[in-house]
KOLMARNU-987200 format. One line per field, with one value per residue (C-alpha): residue in one letter; x negated, y, z negated. Coordinates in steps of 0.25 Angstrom, whole numbers, plus 5000, padded with zeros to 4 digits. Layout:
<recs>
res <- A,...
px <- X,...
py <- Y,...
pz <- Z,...
</recs>
This chain:
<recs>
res <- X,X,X,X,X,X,X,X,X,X,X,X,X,X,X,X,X,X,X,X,X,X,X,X,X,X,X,X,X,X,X,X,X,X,X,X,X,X,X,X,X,X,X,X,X,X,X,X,X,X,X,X,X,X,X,X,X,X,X,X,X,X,X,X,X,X,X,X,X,X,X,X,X,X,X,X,X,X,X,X,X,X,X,X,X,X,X,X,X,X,X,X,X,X,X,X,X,X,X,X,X,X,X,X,X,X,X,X,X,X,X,X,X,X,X,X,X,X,X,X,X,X,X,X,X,X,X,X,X,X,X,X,X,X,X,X,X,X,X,X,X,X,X,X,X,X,X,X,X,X,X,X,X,X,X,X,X,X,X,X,X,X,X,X,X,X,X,X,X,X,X,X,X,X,X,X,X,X,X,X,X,X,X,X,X,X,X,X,X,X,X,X,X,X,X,X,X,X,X,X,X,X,X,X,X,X,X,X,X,X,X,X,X,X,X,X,X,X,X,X,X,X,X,X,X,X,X,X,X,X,X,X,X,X,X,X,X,X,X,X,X,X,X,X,X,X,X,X,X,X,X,X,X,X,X,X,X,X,X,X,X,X,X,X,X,X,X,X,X,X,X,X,X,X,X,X,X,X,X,X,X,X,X,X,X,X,X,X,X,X,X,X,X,X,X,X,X,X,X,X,X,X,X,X,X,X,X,X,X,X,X,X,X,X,X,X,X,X,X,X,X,X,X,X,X,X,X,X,X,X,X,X,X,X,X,X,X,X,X,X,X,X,X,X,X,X,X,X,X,X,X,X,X,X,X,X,X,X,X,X,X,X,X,X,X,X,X,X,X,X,X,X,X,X,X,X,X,X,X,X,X,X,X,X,X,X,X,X,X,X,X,X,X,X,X,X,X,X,X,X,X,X,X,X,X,X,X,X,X,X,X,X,X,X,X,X,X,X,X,X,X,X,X,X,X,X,X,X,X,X,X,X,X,X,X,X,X,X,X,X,X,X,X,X,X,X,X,X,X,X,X,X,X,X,X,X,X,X,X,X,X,X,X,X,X,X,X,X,X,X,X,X,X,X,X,X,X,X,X,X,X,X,X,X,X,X,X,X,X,X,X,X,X,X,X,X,X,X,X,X,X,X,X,X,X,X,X,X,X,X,X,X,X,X,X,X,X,X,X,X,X,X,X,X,X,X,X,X,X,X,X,X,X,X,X,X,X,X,X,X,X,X,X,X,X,X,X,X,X,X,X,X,X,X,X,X,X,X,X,X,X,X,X,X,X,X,X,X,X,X,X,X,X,X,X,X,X,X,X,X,X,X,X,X,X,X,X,X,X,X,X,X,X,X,X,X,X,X,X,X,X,X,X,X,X,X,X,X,X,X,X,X,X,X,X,X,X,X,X,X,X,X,X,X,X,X,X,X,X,X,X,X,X,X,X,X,X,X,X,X,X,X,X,X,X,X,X,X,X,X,X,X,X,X,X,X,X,X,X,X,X,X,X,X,X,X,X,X,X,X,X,X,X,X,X,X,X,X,X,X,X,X,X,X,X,X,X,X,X,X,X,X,X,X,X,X,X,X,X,X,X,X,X,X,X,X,X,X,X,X,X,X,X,X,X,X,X,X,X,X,X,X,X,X,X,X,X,X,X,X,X,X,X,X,X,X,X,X,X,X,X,X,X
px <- 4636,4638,4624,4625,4637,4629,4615,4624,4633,4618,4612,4624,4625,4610,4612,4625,4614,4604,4614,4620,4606,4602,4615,4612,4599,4606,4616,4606,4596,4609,4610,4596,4594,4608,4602,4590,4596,4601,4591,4577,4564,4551,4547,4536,4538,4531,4524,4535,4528,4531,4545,4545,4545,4548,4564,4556,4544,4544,4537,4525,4533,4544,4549,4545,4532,4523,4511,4505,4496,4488,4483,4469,4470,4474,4463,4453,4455,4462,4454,4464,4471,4486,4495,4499,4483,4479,4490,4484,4479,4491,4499,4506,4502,4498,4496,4491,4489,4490,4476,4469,4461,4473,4475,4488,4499,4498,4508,4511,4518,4521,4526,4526,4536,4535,4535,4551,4554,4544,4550,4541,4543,4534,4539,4552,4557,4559,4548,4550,4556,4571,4574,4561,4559,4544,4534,4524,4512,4505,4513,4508,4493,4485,4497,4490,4481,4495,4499,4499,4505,4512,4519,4520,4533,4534,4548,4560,4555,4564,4573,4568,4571,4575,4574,4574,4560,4563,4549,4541,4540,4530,4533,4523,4521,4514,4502,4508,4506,4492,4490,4477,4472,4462,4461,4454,4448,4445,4439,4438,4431,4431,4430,4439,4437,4446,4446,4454,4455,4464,4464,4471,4474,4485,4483,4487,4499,4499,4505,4507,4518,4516,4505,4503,4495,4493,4485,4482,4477,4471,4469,4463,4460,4455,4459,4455,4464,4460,4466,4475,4470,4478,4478,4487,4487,4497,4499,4504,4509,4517,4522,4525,4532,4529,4534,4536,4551,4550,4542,4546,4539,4539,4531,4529,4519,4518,4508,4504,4501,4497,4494,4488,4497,4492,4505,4504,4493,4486,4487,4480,4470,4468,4465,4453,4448,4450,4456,4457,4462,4474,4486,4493,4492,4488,4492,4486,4483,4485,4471,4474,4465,4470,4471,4474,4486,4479,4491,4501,4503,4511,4513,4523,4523,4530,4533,4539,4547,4552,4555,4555,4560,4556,4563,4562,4574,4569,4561,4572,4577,4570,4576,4569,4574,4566,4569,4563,4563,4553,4552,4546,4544,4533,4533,4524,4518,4517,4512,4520,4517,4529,4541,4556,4560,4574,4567,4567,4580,4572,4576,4569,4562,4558,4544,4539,4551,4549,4556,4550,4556,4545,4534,4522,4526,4522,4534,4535,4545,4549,4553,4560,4565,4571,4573,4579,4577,4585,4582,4586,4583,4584,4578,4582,4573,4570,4564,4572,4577,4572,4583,4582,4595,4591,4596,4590,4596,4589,4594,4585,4588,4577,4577,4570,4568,4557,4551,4542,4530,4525,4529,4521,4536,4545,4557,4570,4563,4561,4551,4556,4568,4569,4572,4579,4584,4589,4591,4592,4599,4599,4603,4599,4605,4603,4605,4597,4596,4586,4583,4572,4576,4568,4574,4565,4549,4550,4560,4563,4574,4574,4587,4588,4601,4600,4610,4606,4615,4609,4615,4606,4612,4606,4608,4604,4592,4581,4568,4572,4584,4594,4605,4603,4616,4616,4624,4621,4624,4619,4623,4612,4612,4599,4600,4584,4583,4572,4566,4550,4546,4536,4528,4517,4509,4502,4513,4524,4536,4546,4558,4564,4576,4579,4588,4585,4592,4586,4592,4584,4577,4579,4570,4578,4590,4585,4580,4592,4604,4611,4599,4604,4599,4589,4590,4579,4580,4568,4564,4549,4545,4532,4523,4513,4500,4493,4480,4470,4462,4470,4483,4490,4503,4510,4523,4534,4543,4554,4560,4572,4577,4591,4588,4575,4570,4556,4546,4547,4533,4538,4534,4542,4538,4533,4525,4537,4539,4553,4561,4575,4580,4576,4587,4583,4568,4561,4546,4541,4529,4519,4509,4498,4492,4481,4470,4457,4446,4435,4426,4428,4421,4427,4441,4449,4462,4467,4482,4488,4501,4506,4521,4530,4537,4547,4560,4570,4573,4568,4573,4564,4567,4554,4556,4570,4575,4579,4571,4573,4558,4564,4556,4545,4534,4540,4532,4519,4521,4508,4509,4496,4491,4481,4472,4460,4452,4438,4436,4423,4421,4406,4409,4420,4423,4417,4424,4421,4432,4435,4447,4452,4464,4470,4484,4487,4492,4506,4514,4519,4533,4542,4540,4525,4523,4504,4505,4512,4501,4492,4480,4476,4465,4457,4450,4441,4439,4430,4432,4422,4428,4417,4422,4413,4413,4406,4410,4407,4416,4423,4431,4425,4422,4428,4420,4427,4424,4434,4428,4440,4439,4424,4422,4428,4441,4448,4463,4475,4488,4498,4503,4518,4523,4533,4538,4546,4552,4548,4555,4547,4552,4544,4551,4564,4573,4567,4560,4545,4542,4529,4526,4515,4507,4501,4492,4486,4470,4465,4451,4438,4430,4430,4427,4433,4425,4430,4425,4437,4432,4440,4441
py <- 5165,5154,5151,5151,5140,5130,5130,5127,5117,5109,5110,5104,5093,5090,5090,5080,5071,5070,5067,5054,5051,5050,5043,5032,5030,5027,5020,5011,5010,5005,4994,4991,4990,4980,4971,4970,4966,4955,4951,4945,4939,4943,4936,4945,4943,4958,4968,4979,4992,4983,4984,4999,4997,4983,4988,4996,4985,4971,4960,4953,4943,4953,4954,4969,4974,4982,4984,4985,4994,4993,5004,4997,5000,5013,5017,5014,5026,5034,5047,5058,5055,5053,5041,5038,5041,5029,5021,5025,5009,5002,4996,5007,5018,5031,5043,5056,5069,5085,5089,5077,5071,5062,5074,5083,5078,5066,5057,5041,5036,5021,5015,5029,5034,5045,5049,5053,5038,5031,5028,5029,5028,5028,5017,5016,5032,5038,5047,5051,5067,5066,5076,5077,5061,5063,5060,5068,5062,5076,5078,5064,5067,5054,5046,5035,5035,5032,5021,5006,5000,5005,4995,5001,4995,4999,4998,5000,4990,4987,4997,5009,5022,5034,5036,5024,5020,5022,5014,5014,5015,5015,5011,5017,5009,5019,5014,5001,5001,4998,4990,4995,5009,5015,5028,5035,5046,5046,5058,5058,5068,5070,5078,5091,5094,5082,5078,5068,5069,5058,5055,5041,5035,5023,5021,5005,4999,5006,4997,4985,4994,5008,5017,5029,5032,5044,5049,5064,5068,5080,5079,5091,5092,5102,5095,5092,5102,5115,5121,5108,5109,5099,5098,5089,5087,5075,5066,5052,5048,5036,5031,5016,5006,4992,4979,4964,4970,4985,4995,5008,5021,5035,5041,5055,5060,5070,5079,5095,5097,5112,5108,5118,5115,5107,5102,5111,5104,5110,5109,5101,5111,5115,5098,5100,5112,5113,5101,5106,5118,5122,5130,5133,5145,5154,5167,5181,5192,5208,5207,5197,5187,5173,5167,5156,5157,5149,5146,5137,5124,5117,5115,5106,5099,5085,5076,5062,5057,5042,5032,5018,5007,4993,4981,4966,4959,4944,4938,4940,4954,4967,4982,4994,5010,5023,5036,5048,5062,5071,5085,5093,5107,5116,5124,5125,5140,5146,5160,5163,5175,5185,5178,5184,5189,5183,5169,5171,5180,5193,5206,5214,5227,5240,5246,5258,5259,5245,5234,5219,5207,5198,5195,5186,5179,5167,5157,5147,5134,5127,5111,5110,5096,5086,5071,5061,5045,5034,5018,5006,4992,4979,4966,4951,4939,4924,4914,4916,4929,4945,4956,4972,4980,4994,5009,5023,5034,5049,5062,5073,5089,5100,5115,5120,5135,5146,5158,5169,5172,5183,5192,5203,5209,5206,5209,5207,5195,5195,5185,5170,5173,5161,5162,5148,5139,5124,5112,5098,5087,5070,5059,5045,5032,5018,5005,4993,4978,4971,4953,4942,4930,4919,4907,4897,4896,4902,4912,4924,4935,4950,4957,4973,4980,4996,5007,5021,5032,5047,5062,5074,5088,5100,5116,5129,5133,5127,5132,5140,5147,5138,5132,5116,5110,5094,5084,5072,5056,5044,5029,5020,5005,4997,4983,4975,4959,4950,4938,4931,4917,4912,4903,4897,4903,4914,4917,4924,4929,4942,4948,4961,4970,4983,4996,5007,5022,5035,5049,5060,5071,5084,5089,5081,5089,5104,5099,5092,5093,5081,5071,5058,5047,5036,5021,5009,4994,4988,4975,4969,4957,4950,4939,4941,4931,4932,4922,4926,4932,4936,4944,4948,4955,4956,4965,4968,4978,4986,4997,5003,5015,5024,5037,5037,5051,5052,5063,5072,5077,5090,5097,5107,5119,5110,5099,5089,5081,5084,5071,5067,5056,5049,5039,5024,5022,5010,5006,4992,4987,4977,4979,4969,4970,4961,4959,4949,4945,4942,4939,4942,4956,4959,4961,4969,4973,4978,4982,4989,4993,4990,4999,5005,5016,5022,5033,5025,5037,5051,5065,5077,5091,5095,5108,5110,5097,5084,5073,5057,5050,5037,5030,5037,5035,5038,5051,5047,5031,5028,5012,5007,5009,5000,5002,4992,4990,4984,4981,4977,4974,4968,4966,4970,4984,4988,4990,4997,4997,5004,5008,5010,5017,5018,5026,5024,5038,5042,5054,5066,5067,5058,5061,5055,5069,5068,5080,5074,5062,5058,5052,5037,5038,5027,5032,5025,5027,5021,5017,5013,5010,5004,5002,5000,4994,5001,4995,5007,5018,5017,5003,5007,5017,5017,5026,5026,5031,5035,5041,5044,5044,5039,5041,5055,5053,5064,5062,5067,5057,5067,5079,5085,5088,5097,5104,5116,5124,5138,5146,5143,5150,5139,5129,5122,5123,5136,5129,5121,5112,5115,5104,5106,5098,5097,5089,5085,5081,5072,5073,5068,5059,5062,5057,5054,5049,5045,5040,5035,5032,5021,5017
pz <- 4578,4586,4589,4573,4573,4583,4577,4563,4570,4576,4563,4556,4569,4564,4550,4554,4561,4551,4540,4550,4550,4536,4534,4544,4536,4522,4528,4535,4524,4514,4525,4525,4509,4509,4518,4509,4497,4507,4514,4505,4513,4511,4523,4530,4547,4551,4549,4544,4550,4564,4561,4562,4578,4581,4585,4598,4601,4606,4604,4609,4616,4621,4636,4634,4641,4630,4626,4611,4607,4590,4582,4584,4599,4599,4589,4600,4607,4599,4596,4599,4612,4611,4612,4626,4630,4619,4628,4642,4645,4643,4655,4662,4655,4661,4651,4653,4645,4646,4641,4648,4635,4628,4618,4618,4627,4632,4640,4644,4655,4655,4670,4674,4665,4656,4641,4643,4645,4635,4621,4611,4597,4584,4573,4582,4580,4594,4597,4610,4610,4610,4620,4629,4628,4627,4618,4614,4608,4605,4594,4586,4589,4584,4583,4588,4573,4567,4576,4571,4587,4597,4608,4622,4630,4643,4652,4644,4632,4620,4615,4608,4599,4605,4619,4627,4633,4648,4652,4640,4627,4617,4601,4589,4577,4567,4557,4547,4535,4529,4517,4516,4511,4524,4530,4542,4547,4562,4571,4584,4594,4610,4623,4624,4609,4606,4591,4583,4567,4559,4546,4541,4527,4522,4508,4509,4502,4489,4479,4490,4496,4500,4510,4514,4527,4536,4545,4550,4563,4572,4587,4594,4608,4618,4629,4644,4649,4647,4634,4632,4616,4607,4592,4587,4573,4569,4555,4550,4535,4534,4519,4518,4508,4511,4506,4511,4516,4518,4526,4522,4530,4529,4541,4546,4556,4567,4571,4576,4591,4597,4613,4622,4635,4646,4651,4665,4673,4685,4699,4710,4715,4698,4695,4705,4702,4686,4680,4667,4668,4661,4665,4653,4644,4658,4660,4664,4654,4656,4665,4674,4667,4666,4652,4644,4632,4622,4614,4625,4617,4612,4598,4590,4578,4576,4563,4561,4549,4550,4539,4543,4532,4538,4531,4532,4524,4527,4540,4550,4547,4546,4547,4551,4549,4554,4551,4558,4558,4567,4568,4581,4583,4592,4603,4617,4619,4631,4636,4649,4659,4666,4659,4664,4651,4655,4652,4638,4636,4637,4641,4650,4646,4649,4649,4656,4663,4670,4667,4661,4664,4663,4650,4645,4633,4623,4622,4614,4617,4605,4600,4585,4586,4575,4577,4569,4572,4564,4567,4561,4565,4562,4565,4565,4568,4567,4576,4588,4588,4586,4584,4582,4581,4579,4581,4581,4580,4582,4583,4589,4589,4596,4597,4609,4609,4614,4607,4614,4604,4611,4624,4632,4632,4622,4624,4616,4611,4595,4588,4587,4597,4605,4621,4621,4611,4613,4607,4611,4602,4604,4597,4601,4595,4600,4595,4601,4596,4604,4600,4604,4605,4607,4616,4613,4613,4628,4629,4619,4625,4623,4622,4619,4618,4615,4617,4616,4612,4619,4614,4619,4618,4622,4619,4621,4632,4640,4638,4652,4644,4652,4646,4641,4638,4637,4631,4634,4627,4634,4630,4635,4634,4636,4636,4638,4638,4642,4640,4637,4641,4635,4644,4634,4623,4633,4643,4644,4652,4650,4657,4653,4656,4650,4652,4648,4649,4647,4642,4650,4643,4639,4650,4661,4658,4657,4672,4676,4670,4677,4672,4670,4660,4666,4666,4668,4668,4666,4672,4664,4669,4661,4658,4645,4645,4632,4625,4617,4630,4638,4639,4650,4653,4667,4667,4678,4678,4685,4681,4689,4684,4686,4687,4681,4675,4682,4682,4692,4691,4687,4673,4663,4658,4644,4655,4653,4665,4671,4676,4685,4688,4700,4703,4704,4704,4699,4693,4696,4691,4686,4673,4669,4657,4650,4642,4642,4635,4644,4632,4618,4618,4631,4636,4647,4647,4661,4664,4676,4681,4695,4698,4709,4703,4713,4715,4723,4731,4729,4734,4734,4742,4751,4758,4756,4760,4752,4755,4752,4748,4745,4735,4729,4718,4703,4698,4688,4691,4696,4702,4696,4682,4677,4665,4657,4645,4647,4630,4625,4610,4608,4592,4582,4581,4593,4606,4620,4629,4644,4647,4662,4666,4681,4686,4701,4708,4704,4709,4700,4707,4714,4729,4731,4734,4736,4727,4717,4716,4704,4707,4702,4692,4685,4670,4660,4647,4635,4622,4612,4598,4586,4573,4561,4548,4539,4524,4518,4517,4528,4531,4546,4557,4570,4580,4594,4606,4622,4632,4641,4658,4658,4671,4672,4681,4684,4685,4681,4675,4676,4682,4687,4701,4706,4719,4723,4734,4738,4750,4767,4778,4785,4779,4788,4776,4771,4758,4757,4744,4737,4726,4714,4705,4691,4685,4671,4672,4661,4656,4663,4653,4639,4625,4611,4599,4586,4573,4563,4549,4541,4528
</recs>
């Protein structure tokens, strides 16, 4: 009964929520609707689709290091590889991948820091998972075909949505509205079974004011990795109404993802011997064969409501209000060997007279997850100044909980009985107002004032059947300023500070219950050189941290990287970025990263005593990253470009153990693109072309490192340290091709 009274007493709490959030909707679209009948000016300044993410980017001119990315670059080499891999060659980016072709679960690290500390939004709506602080591009498979721009900002940038950017973060402006009717139908094909399917269509501005456009995806993949099969099946509809004044849109998309698992990696001896192999799935039959379960994916489903209401009430002011819902639920299957019945609440049994403690079993772990985001902004602006106020608001509510589908014994359990059962609530409010004012024809200043108001609570039982109580409510203050000097028409100058505070994750508390919160201040120090040939960007920057949440090397038993703090640590660094034409069908575009990435102090216990390594390497911060684009494009529509990628060695851990080291590895790949007008049925027909690691590099860009302690007489203290490896191989050379058919 009691258990009755508390799933009541969380279901009214949410229904309490949903109710203050609906009612903050009205009472700011009353406001909105008074301030219209105030304020009359047809005056066209922007594009209105812009406005859906100009609170969280910056401006050309901003003392902000980014980068900005066009939906015609990404379409380049966008046959069927995931997000963060279409980013790979910009500055300080490293990225990596489970099955080791692009396809399934991909990940990005900017500076060396992690998915858990990079914000990243799509149309301003936090999409960054609330409780793990990832982000998970498997579950928007093609995304990138729905994609108009996306601006890359890495150190702590402007302030943000959701969780606060903690060294990077990454804003996704979806596809603008078309005033044109077109469509698309583009298929790509490629090594390890890889195919990509996408349907697209806008009907224009019906009437001069309203479109309808959408898109619908399927992405299947058998991987590198043995067994590391992806399908991912994902789709975009987006409703707009359009004036001089008003953008109105209605937007959902989501997608299906089942994912063989490849999170495990292989050991050293495994990588020379049998790159591709596969441990997950393996267990032994009655006959002491070994086989494979072919069933342990992962599978979840994920959909997006938002509603965004754009509105320009003269040249100077504008307003913007999102709403979102999204709705996650799936599972990861797993078939385990000689379980302890007491894992999973069972009772032992007796057969024969003997008694059975122990079992095989299929479990399945389960997600059922609801998030709510609000966001209102507003900006004002003339000749001389630029200000944003806005707010977001979201509320987050997950059930965590594990099912055994089938059992070699039994036991007690009954179908749908659920061995743990959890659940994990946050709310997240900030309110930030940010300005640009511009001194004169040489200075402008940057100031960005954001607080952030944290509540995450916890119940019920870990995925281990332990207890997990938290209560926890952060107020963070983030202050950021800076300032440009222009020195002439092609030069400038830029200095920024910002502050940023981080909550930890829910991962950091079920492996530490005394985590505490992060803090960073940013230093950025830039000079920009731009003219019609050449462009160049040179960036400085220090980033001292308190108690910085850095990867241990370590994985969970779901391949999530488990972190602690580390104290005060630091990452200083240089990035050059440029661009030149060497003639007008030929250009290069080199960058590279040169960075000291450092632990201030390290403590790590080796054969039963504590010892002090001083300053030490972060984990997975390599300190020389450099990349390049050899671009050729003998006519119009036709370009060939080589793209070059090089990562210095980095270690896996934090005590430069050798073991624990990643090699450097230097990768090319090719892209051809070709677009041809036909002027018959099709508008035109874009045939492309990658051929990834040309010259068959074998390397790895990730892995997980760990160590423990096992009994030595031997040993002085009675204990020796034993240390392990693992380690995620990417493909050798392979091929996409596509065709996409416009008209």
């Amino acid at each position: 009964m009691k258990i009755l009274f508390k799933k009541l007493s969380l279901r009214a709490e949410s229904r309490s929520l949903k109710k203050q959030f609906i009612f903050t909707f009205l009472i700011l679209s009353c406001m909105l609707s008074f301030a219209q009948e105030k304020q009359q000016d047809s005056t066209k300044t922007e594009k209105l689709d812009e406005v859906l993410v100009k609170a969280v980017r910056v401006e050309a001119t901003s003392p902000i290091t980014h980068t900005n990315v066009t939906k015609k670059e990404l379409a380049k080499r966008n046959l069927g590889q995931d997000i963060p891999v279409l980013l790979n060659y910009l500055p300080s980016v490293v990225t990596t991948t489970d099955a080791g072709a692009g396809v399934g679960y991909t990940g990005i690290r900017v500076r060396g820091i992690n998915a858990q500390s990079t914000n990243v939004t799509i149309n301003g709506i936090p999409y960054n998972d609330a409780e793990s602080l990832g982000t998970f591009w498997v579950n928007l498979g093609d995304f990138a075909s729905s994609v108009e721009s996306l601006q890359l900002q890495r150190g702590v940038g402007t302030s943000t949505n959701g969780s606060g950017a903690f060294g990077a973060s990454i804003n996704v402006l979806t596809d603008a509205v078309s005033k044109e009717s077109n469509g698309e139908i583009s298929n790509s094909f490629g090594s390890y079974n890889t195919r990509k399917h996408t349907i697209k269509f806008s009907t224009g501005l019906l009437n001069d004011h309203i479109e309808i456009a959408g898109r619908l995806s399927n992405i299947s993949s058998d991987g590198y990795i043995d067994r590391a099969r992806t399908d991912l099946k994902s789709y975009f509809l987006q409703g707009s109404y359009i004036d001089d004044n008003t953008l109105i849109k209605a937007i959902t998309f989501g997608g299906k993802e089942v994912t063989y698992q490849a999170w495990n990696g292989i050991d050293a001896q495994t990588l020379k011997e049998d790159r591709t192999f596969n441990p997950s799935g393996i267990y032994t039959d009655a006959d002491g064969n070994t086989r494979f379960y072919d069933n342990e994916v992962d599978n979840y489903n994920q959909d997006h409501y938002q509603l965004h209401w754009n509105q320009r009430y003269n040249n100077r002011w504008s307003t913007n209000i999102g709403l979102n819902y999204t709705y996650g639920r799936g599972y990861f299957e797993q078939y385990r060997e000689d379980e302890d019945f007491a894992d999973y609440d069972l009772t032992p049994l007796e057969i024969g007279g003997e008694t059975v403690e122990t079992t095989d079993l299929i479990r399945r772990r389960w997600l059922d997850n609801d998030f709510y985001v609000i966001n209102a902004n507003a900006n004002y602006k003339n000749n001389e100044v630029d200000i944003i106020f806005g707010s977001s608001y979201s509320f987050y509510d997950g059930d965590h909980f594990g099912e055994i589908i089938w059992a070699e014994f039994a036991s007690n359990s009954e179908i749908r009985d659920r061995y743990y059962e959890g659940n994990g609530k946050k709310t997240d409010l900030s309110f930030f107002t940010k300005a640009t004012y511009r001194l004169n024809d040489k200075v402008s200043l940057y100031g960005d004032l954001q607080m952030r108001l944290v509540d995450y609570k916890t119940s019920g039982l870990t995925s281990d059947r332990v207890p997990f109580n938290v209560d926890e409510n952060y107020n963070f203050f983030n202050p950021k300023a800076g300032i440009t000097y222009t020195l002439n028409t092609n030069n400038s100058l830029y200095f920024s500070y910002a502050r940023a505070n981080r909550e930890p994750n829910r991962s950091d508390f079920e492996n530490n219950a005394t985590v505490k919160p992060e803090q960073l201040n940013d230093f950025e120090l830039g000079w920009r050189h731009n003219t019609q040939k050449f462009r160049l960007n040179v960036n400085g920057y220090y980033m001292l941290y308190n108690e910085q949440l850095v990867l241990t090397g370590q994985i969970d038993t779901t391949g999530d990287p488990i972190r602690t703090n580390n104290g005060d640590s630091y990452r200083l660094g240089i990035e050059v970025d440029a661009a030149v034409a060497i003639t007008n069908k030929f250009s290069v575009q080199p960058n590279f990263t040169i960075s000291s990435n450092k632990n201030k102090q390290t403590f790590e216990s080796v054969n039963g005593e504590l010892l002090n390594l001083g300053k030490t390497d972060i984990s997975f911060s390599p300190e020389f990253i450099a990349a390049n684009a050899f671009v050729f494009q003998p006519k119009e529509g036709f370009q060939v470009s080589l793209l070059s990628k090089f990562v210095g060695e980095q270690f896996m851990g934090n005590t430069e153990n050798p073991d624990s080291k990643l090699e450097s590895y230097f990768v090319n790949d090719l892209n051809i693109t070709y677009e041809w007008n036909t002027k018959s049925i099709f508008e035109s027909v874009v045939f492309s072309g990658l051929v990834n690691n040309i010259f068959n590099e074998k390397y790895v860009s990730n892995g997980y490192f760990g160590s423990f302690d096992f009994a030595d007489d031997t040993s002085p203290t009675g204990t020796t340290t034993g240390y392990f490896a693992g380690f995620y191989p990417q493909a050798t050379t392979n091929f996409l091709v596509g065709v996409t058919l416009k008209f």
